[in-house]
C-alpha positions in Angstrom: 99.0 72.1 187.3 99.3 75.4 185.5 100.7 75.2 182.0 102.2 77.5 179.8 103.4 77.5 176.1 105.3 80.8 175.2 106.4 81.8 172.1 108.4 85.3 171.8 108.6 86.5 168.0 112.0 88.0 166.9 111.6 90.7 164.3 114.8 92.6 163.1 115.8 95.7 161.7 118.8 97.5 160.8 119.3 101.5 160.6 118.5 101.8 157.4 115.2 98.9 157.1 112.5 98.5 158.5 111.6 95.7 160.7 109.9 92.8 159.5 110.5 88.9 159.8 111.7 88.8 156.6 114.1 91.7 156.1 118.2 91.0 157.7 118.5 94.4 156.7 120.6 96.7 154.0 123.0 98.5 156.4 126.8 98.3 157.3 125.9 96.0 159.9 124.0 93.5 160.1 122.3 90.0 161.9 121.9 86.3 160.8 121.2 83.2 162.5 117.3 85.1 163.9 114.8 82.5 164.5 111.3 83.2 167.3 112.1 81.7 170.7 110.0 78.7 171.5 110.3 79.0 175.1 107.6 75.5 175.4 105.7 74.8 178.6 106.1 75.7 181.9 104.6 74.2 185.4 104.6 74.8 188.8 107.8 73.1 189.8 109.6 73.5 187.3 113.1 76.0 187.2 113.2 79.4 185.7 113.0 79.6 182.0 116.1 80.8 180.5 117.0 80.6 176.3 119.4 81.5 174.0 119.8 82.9 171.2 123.3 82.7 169.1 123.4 84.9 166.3 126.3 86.4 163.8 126.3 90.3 163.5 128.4 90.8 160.7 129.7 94.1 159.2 129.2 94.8 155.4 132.6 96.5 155.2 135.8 96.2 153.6 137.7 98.2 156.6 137.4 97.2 160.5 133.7 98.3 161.9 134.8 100.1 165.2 131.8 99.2 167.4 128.0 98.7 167.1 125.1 99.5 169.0 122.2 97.1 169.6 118.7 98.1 170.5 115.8 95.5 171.5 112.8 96.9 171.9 109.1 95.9 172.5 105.7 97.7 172.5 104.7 97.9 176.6 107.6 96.8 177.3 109.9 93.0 178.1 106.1 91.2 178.9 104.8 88.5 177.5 100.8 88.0 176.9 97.8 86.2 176.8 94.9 88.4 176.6 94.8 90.5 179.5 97.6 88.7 181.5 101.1 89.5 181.4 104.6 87.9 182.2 107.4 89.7 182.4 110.9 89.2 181.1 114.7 90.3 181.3 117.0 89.9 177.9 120.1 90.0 178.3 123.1 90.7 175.3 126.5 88.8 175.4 128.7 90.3 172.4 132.0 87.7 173.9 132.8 86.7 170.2 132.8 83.5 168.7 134.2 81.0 170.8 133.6 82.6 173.8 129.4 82.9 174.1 128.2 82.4 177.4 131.6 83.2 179.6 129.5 86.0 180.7 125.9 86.2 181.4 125.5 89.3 179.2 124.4 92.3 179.8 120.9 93.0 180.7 118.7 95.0 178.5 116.3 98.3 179.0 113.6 97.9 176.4 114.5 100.4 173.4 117.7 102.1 174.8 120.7 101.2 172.6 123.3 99.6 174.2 126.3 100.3 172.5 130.3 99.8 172.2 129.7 96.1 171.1 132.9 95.2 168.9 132.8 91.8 167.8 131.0 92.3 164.4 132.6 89.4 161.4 133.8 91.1 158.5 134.2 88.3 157.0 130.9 86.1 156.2 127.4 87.1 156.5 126.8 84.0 158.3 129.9 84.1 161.0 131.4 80.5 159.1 134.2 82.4 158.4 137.3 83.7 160.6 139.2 82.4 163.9 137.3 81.5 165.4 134.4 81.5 163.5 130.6 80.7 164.6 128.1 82.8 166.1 129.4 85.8 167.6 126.9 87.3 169.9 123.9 85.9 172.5 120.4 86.9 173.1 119.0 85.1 176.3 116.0 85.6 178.0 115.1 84.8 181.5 111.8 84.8 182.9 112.0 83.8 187.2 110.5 81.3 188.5 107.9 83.5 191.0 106.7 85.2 187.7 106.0 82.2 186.3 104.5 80.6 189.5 102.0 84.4 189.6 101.3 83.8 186.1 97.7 82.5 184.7 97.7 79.7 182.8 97.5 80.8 179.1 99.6 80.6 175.9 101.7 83.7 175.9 103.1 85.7 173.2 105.2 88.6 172.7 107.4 90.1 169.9 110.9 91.7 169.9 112.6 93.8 167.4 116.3 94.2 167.1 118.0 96.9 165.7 121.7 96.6 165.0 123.4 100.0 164.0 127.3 100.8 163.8 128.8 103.6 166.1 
């Protein structure tokens, strides 16, 4: 039985910081609630992997933000590695508002093209607590299918996202 452990690293940036693990950014909008996806083991039998990610994009302004723009980007590409061998992946945004994460499946991602008009940005607390309703306002989810994970080597895979949140 093949055997996977995949771990995809979440780095964030904002328009006006760079990205590092460490950094939620200086900006008028921003994200909270970031943590790596610890997508475990995988064998041959088992279903698709799929994972999400709820996080609070807030908006560091006094007056309504009209709309932001997130872009997710990766270098190569959505793949995951392990030396020379690759899996690929699909992410996917949901921006539903608090309350209402995961009526949708999202919409799916191009790596580093901004997907924008999201408008459910909190104004209200850097950590979405705040507001009604209040809690995480917007999903990350990745999918990886099942036949890419059956083609796969075995192998402990990596890969690393960054996010940049920008208002529009």
């Amino acid at each position: 039985m093949r055997r996977f452990l995949i771990i995809l690293a979440v780095l964030i940036a904002t328009a006006n910081q760079p990205a590092t693990a460490q950094i939620l950014g200086v900006g008028p909008v921003e994200i909270s609630n970031i943590s790596d996806f610890n997508l475990g083991t995988w064998g041959i039998g088992d279903p698709a992997i799929v994972a999400h990610m709820d996080l609070c994009i807030y908006a560091l302004v006094t007056v309504p933000l009209t709309s932001y723009s997130i872009t997710i980007s990766s270098p190569g590409g959505y793949i995951l590695t392990s030396g020379s061998h690759q899996i690929p992946y699909s992410l996917y945004w949901d921006d539903s508002g608090a309350g209402n994460l995961g009526s949708t499946n999202g919409t799916q991602l191009s790596n580093n093209v901004a997907l924008t008009g999201q408008m459910k940005a909190n104004i209200l607390s850097t950590s979405c607590a705040l507001g009604n309703p209040s809690g995480p306002n917007a999903r990350l989810t990745i999918k990886i299918t099942t036949q890419d994970m059956t083609n796969a080597l075995a192998g402990n895979y990596t890969g690393t996202i960054t996010l940049l949140v920008s208002p529009t």
